[in-house]
VMD Tcl script that builds the backbone (N, CA, C; Angstrom):
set m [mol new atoms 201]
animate dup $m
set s [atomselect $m all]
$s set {name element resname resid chain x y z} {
  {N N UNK 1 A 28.156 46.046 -87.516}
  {CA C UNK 1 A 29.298 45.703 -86.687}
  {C C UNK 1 A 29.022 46.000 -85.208}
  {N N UNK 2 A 28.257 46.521 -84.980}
  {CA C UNK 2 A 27.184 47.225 -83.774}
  {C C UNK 2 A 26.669 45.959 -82.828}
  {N N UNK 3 A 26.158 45.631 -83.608}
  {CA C UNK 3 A 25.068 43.997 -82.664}
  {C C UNK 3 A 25.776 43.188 -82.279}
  {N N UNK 4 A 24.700 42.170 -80.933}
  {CA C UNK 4 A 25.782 41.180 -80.915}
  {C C UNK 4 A 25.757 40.414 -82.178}
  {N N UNK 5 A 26.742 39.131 -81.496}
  {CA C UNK 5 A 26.750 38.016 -82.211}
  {C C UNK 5 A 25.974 37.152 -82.257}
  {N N UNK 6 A 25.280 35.925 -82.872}
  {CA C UNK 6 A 24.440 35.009 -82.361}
  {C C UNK 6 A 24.278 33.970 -81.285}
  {N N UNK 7 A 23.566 34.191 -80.753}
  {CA C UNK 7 A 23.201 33.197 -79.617}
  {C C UNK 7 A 21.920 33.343 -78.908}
  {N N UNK 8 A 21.876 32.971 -78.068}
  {CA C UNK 8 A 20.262 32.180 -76.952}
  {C C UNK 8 A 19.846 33.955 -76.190}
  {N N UNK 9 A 20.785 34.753 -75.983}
  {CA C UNK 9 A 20.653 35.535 -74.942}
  {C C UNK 9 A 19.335 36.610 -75.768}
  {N N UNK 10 A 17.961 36.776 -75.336}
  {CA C UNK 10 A 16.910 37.553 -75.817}
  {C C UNK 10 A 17.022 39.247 -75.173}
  {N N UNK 11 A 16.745 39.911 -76.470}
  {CA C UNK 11 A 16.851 41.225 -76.271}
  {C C UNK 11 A 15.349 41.763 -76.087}
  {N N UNK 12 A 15.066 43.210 -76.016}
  {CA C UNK 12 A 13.829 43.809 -76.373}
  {C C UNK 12 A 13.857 44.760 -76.590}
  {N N UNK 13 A 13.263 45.592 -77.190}
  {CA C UNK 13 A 13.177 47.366 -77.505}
  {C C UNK 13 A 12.400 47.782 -76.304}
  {N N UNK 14 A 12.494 48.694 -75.323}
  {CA C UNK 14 A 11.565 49.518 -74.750}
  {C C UNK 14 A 11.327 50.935 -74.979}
  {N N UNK 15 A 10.050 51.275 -74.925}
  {CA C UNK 15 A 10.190 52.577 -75.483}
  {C C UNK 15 A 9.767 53.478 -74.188}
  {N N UNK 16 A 10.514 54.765 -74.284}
  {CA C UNK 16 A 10.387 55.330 -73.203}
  {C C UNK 16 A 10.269 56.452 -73.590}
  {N N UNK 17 A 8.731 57.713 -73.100}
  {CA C UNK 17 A 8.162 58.598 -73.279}
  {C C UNK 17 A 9.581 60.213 -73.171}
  {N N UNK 18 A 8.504 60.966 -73.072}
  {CA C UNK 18 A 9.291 62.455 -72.640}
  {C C UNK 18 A 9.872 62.588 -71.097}
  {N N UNK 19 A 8.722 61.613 -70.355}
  {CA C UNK 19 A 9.089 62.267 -68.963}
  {C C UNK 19 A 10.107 60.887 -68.234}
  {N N UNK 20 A 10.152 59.775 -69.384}
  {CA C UNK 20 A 11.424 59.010 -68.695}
  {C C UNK 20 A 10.570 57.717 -68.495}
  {N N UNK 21 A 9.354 57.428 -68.763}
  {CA C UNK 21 A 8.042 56.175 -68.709}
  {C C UNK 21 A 7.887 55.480 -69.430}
  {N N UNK 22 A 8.460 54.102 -69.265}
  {CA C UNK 22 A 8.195 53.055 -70.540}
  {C C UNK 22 A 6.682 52.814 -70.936}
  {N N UNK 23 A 6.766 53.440 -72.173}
  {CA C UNK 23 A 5.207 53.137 -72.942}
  {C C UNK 23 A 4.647 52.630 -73.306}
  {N N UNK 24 A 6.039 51.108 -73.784}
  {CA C UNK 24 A 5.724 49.523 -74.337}
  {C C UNK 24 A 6.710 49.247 -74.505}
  {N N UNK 25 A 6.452 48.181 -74.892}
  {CA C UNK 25 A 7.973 46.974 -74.909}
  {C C UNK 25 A 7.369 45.881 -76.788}
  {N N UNK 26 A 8.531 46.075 -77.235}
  {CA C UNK 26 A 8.340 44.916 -78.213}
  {C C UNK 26 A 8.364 43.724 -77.787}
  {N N UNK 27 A 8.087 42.559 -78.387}
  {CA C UNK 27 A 8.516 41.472 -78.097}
  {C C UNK 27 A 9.615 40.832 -78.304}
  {N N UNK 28 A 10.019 39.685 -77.190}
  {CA C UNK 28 A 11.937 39.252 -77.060}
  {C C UNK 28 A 12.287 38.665 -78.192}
  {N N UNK 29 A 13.277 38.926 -78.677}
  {CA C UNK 29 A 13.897 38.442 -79.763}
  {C C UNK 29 A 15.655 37.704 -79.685}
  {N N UNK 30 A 16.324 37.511 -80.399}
  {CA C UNK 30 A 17.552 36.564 -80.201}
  {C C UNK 30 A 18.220 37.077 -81.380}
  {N N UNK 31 A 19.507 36.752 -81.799}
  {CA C UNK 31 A 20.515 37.567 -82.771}
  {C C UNK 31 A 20.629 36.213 -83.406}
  {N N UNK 32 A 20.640 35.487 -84.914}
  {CA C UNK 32 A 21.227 34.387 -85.174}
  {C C UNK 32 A 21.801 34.827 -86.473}
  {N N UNK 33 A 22.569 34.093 -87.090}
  {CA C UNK 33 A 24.021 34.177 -87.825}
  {C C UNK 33 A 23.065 34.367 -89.343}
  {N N UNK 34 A 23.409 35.174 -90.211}
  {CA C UNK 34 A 22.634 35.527 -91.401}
  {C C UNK 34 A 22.757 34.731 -92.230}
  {N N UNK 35 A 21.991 34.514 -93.049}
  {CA C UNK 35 A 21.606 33.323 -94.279}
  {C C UNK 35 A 22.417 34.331 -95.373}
  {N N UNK 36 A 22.238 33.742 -96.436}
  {CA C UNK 36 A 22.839 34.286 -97.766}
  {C C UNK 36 A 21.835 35.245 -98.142}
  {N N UNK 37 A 22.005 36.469 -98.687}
  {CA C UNK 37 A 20.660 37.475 -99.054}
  {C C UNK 37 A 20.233 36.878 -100.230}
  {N N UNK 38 A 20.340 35.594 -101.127}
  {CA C UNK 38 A 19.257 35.265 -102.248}
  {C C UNK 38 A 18.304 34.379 -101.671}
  {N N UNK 39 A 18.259 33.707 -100.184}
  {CA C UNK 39 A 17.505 33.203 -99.327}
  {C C UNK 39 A 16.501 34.269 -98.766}
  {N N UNK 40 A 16.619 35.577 -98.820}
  {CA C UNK 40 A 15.766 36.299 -97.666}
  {C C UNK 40 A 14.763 36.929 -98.451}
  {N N UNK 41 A 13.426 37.239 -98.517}
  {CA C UNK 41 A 12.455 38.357 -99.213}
  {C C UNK 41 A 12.775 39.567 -98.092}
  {N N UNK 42 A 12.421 40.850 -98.943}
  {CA C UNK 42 A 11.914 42.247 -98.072}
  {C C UNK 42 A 10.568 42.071 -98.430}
  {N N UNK 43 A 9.987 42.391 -97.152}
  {CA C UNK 43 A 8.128 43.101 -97.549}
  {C C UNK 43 A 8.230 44.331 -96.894}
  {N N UNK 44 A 7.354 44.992 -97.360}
  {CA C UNK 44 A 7.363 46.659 -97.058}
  {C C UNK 44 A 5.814 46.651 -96.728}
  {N N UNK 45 A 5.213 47.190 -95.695}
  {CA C UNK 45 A 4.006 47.859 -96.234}
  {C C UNK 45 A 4.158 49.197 -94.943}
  {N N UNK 46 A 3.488 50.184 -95.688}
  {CA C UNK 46 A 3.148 51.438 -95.547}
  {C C UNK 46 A 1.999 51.529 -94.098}
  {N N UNK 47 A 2.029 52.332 -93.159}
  {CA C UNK 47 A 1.401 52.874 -92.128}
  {C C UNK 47 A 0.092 53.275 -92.689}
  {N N UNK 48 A -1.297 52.927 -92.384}
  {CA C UNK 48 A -2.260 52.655 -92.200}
  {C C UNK 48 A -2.649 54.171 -91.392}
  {N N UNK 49 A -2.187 54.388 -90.401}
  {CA C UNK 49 A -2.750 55.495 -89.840}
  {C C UNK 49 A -1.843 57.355 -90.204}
  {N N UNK 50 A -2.564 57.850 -89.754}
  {CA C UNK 50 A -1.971 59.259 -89.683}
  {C C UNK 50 A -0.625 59.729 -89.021}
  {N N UNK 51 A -0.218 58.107 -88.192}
  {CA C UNK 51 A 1.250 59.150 -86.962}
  {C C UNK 51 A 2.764 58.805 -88.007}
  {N N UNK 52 A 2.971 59.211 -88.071}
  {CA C UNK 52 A 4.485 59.431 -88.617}
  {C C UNK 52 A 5.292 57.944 -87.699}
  {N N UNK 53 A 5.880 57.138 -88.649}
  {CA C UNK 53 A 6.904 55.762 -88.566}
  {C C UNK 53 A 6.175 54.952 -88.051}
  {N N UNK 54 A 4.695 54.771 -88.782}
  {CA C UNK 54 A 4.258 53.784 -88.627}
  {C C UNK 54 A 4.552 52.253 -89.979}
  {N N UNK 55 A 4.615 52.625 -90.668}
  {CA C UNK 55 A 5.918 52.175 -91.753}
  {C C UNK 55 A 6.559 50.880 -90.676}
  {N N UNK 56 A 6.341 49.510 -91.916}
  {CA C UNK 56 A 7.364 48.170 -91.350}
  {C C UNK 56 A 7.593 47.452 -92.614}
  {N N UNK 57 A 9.425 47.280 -92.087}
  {CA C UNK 57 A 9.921 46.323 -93.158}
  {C C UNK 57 A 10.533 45.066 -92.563}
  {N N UNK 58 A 9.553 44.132 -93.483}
  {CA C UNK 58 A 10.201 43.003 -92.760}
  {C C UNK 58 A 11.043 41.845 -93.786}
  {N N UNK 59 A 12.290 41.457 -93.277}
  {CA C UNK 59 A 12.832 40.551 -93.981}
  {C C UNK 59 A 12.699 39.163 -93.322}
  {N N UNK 60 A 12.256 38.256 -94.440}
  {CA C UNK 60 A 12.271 36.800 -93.765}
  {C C UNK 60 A 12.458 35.928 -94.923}
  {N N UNK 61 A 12.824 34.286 -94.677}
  {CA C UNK 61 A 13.034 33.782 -95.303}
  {C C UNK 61 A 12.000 33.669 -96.691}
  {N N UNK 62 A 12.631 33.099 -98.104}
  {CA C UNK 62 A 11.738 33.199 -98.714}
  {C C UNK 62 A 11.117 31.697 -98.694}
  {N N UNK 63 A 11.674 30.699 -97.850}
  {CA C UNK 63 A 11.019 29.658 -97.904}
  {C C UNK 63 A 9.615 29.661 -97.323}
  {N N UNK 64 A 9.456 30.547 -96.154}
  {CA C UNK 64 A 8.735 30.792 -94.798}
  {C C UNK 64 A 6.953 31.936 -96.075}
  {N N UNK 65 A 7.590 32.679 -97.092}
  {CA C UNK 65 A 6.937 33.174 -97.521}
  {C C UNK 65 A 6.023 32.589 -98.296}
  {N N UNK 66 A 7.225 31.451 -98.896}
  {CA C UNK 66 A 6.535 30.636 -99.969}
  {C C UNK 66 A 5.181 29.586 -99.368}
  {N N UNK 67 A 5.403 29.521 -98.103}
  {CA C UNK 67 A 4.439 28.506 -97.325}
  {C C UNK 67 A 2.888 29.557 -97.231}
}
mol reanalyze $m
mol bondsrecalc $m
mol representation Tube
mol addrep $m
């Protein structure tokens, strides 16, 4: 209930250190109106390295998977 609503306007995550220094930026993204959840897959995979929340879950269509 938090987010916007859907439309054109692109957001980004920046991440910003201890002393107040953006460290990186994700890439821009857009909010659009949700599909039905028997349309969507979860994939999970597990962090590869040693740092803690390296961990990603991603949901996307399952048509997009099936390709």
């Amino acid at each position: 209930s938090y987010l916007p609503g859907p439309s054109a306007q692109q957001y980004q995550f920046v991440y910003v250190d201890g002393r107040g220094e953006v460290s990186s930026r994700s890439t821009a993204f857009t909010f659009s109106a949700p599909k039905p959840l028997e349309e969507l897959v979860t994939l999970e995979e597990e962090g590869q390295g040693e740092e803690v929340g390296e961990d990603m879950l991603l949901v996307i269509p399952r048509a997009q998977l099936l390709q």
